[in-house]
N, C-alpha and C positions, 0 to 999 in steps of 0.2 A: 869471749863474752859478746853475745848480740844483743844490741840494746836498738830498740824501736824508735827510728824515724818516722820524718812525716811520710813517705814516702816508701815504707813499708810497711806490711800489715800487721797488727796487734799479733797478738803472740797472749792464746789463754790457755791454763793450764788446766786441764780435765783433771780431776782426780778418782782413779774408777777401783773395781778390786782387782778385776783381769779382763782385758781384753776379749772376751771370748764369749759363743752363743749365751747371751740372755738380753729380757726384756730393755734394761738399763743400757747394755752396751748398744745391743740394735738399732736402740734411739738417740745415742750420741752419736755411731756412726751415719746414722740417717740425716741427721744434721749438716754432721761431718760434709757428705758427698755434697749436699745441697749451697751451704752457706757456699759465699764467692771468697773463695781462701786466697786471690789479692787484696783483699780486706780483712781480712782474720783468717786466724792460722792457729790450727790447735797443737799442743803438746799436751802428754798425757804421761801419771806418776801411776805406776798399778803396784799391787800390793803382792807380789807373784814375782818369782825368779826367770820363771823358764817363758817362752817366746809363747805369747798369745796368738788366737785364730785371726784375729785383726791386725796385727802387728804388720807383717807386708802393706797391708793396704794404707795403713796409717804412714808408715815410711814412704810410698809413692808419693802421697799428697803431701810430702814436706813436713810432716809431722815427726816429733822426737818422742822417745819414749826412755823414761826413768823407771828403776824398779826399786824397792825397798819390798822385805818378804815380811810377814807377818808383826807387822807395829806394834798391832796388840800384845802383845810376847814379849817384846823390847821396845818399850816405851821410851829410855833411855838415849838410848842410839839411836830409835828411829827419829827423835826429837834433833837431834843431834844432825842426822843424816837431811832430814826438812830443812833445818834452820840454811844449811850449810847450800841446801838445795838451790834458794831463794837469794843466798847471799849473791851465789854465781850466776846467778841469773835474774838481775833486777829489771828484765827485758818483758817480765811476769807481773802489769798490777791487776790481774784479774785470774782470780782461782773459783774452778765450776766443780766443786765436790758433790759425786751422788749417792744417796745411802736410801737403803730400804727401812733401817732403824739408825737411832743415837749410839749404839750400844758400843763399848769399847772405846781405843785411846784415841780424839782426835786430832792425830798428831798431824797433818797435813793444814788443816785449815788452824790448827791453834800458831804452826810454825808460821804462817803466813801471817795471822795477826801480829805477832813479835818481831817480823820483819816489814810490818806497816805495808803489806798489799793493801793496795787501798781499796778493790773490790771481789769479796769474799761470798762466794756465793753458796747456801745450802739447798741441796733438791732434792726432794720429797718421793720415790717412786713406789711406795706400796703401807702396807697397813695391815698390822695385826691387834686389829678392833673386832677379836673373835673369840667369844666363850670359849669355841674349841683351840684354844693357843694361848697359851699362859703368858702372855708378854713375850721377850724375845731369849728364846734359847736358855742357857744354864744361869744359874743366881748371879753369877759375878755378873753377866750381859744385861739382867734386867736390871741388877744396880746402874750400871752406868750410865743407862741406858734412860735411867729415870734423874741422873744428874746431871749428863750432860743436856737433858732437852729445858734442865730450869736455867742454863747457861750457855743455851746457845745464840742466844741473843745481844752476848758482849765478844762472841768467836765469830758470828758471821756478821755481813754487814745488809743481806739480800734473802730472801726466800722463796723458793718457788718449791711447786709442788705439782703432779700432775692430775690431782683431782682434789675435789674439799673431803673427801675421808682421806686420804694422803696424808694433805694439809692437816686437819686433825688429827694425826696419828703424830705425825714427827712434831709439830707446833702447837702443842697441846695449851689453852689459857695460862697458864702458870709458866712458859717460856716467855711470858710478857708482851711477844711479838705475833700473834695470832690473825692480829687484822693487816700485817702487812705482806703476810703471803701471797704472793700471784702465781695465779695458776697456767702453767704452762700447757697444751694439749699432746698428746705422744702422738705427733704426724708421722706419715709412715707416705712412702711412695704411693699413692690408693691406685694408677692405672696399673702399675703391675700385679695389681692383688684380682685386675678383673675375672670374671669369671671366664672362663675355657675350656670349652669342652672338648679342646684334643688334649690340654693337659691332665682332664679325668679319662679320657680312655685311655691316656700314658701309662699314670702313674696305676691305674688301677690292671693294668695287663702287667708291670712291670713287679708288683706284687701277689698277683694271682686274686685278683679281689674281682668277685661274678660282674656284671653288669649292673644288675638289677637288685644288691645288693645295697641295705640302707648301712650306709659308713657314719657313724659315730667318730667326730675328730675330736683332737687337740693336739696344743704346740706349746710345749714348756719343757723345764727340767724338773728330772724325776725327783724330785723332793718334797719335806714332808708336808707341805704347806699346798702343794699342786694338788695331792690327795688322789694320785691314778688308782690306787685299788679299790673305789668308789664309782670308779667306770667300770669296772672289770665286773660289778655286782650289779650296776645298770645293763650290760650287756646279758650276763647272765637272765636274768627277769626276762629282759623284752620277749615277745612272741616268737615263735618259730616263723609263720608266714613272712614277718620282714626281713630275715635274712640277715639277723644283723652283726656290723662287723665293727672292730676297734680298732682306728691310726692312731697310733702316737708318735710323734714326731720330737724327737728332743732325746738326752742323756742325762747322768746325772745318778747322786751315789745309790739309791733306791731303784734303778733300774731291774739289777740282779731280782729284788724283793718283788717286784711287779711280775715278772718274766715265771719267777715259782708260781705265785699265785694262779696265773693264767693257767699254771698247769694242774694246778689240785685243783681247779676249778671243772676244769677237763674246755677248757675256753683255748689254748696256746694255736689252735688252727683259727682261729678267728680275729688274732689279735696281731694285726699289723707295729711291729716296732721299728722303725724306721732310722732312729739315730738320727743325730745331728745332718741337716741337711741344706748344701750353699745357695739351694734354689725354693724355699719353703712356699714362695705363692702357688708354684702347683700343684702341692698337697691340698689345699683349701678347697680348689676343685674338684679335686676328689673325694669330697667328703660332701655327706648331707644334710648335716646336724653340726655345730659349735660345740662341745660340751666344757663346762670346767666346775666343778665341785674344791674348788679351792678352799681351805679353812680360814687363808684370809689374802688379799687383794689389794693393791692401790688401784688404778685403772689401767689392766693387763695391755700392751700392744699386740700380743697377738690376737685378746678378741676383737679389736680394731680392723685387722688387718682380714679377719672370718667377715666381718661386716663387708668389707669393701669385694667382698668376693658374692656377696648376696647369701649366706650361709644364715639361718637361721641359730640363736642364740640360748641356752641353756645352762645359768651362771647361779652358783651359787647364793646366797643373799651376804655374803662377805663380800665378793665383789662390789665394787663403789656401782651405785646407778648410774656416774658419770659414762660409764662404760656402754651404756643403752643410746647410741646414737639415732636411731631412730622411732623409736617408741614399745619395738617388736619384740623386744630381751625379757624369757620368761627368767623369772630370779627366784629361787627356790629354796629352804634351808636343807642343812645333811644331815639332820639329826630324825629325819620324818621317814626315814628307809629309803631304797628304790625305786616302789612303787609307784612314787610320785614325778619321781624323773621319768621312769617308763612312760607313764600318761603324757607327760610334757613331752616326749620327743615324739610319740604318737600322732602329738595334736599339732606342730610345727614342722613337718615337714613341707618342702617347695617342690615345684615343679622346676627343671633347670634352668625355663625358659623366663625364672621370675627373677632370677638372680643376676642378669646384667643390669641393675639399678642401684646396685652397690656400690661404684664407685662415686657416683653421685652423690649418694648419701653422705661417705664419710666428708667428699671438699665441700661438698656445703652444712657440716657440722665444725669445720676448723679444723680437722683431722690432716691436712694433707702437709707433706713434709715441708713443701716450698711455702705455704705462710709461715710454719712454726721456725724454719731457718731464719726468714726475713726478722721474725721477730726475737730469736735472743740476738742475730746478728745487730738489729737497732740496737737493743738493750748492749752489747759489748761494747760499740763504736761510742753512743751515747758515754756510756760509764767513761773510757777513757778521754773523751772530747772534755768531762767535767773537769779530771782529771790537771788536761795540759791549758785549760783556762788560769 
């Protein structure tokens, strides 16, 4: 049993689904690296059996990792499994759970209220405030999902969120707790996102993509909400003179689904698929457009990270505005055809030489990882300083 002295460092306990490439995790590991882990020190409960993509790296920095597999399923035991979690480890009064919805059991932060952690924290990272998105997933999910957000005001003790459509998606008026939400920013390292022009002639020779070539990006996982076969029909449109080509970078279970498409489309020579990748800022350079047609959004990190590389921006209007760091983000709806994204990436392309002022942009928007560390850092050390008063 390690229980926190004055003279070691808090011990908070992340609560994530898995370790592994996405928006959510990226930005707790971003954190991670940055926060001074002689001062706090994270541990992390995933909802997953098998060894995450982050896991080595979370075990170097002295971080531990517990697992419980699907809670929702076994509500019983996983309750059972939490409680018991906590018991062994009263070294824990601070739990950071992050969800994109309420939906399902939340056995993690309710075991924690039953075990009296004194600070219980819920974060906010995305929003499905989308005509096209029936609320969240299959009936049982939007039930719960509309009970637990009127009750989660007596399960957590904290709220953040990463943008106010976030915040309004998970902490809706009728959760009671609405005005006490703070909003967090998704800092992200911005100098490594600078723009590079030997990383675009890398990555663009190492995939066979012309020079001259207008590259259409994105960086997410293929699912149904990301909406890739939405680009694959903006590709198709655009002009023959532009040349134009599709990165995606990312996996995920609709990959297969996309990959067909590309090929009844007769598009599969033009569509760069890239998979998961450990070095994603030098993709950005190689692209010459941002695009994301999402059907719904809290405020993505990787268009953050498109920002900081000088990449001009092309986001659905599900996307939060919070997401327009500089004023320059066309926002468009999906329901209005192609047509209208063709014209939008027509009208936004940069010269290469425009886009070294992007890192600038995002640190002095609050985007940059080392303020947003400093600042849950305060907010942990504070919570427990109240704590041992």
């Amino acid at each position: 049993m390690l229980l926190t002295g004055e003279n070691q460092p808090i011990r908070v306990l992340q609560s994530v689904g898995a370790m592994n490439h996405g928006g959510i995790e990226h930005f707790v590991m971003n954190v991670y690296r940055k926060i001074d882990r002689d001062l706090v020190q994270f541990d992390f409960v995933e909802r997953v059996n098998d060894r995450c993509v982050f896991d080595d790296e979370i075990e170097s920095f002295g971080g531990r990792i517990y697992r419980f597999q699907s809670p929702d399923k076994h509500p019983i035991s996983s309750m059972h499994f939490y409680r018991e979690l906590f018991r062994a480890h009263p070294e824990w009064r601070i739990v950071h759970e992050h969800r994109s919805t309420l939906a399902g059991f939340l056995g993690c932060l309710r075991a924690a209220s039953y075990e009296h952690v004194s600070t219980r924290v819920m974060h906010a990272h995305s929003s499905t405030l989308s005509k096209w998105y029936g609320g969240v997933g299959n009936a049982v999910e939007r039930i719960t999902d509309k009970r637990n957000k009127k009750k989660i005001g007596k399960i957590a003790t904290d709220y953040f969120a990463c943008s106010d459509v976030a915040a309004q998606w998970l902490f809706p008026p009728e959760s009671s707790i609405s005005d006490k939400v703070r909003i967090i920013p998704n800092g992200i390292d911005a100098s490594r996102f600078s723009f590079s022009i030997d990383d675009r002639a890398e990555i663009r020779a190492l995939y066979g993509i012309p020079e001259n070539a207008f590259v259409i990006g994105h960086v997410g996982r293929f699912s149904l909400e990301k909406n890739h076969e939405y680009l694959l029909n903006v590709l198709r449109d655009l002009p023959g003179e532009m040349d134009g080509r599709l990165l995606l970078v990312g996996d995920g279970p609709l990959r297969d689904e996309v990959e067909k498409k590309a090929i009844v489309l007769g598009l599969r020579e033009r569509v760069t698929f890239a998979g998961l990748q450990p070095e994603t800022w030098k993709f950005y350079s190689a692209m010459d457009a941002f695009c994301m047609p999402s059907v719904h959004e809290g405020l993505p990190l990787s268009a953050v990270e498109a920002q900081a590389s000088g990449l001009p921006l092309l986001l659905s209007e599900n996307v939060s505005r919070d997401t327009d760091l500089g004023g320059a983000a066309m926002f468009l709806p999906i329901d209005i055809g192609s047509g209208a994204w063709v014209e939008g990436l027509m009208n936004c392309r940069k010269d290469v030489d425009e886009r070294l002022c992007g890192v600038k942009l995002v640190v002095d928007a609050g985007f940059d990882i080392v303020a947003t560390a400093k600042e849950l850092q305060a907010f942990y050390l504070r919570a427990v300083g109240e704590m041992r008063k």
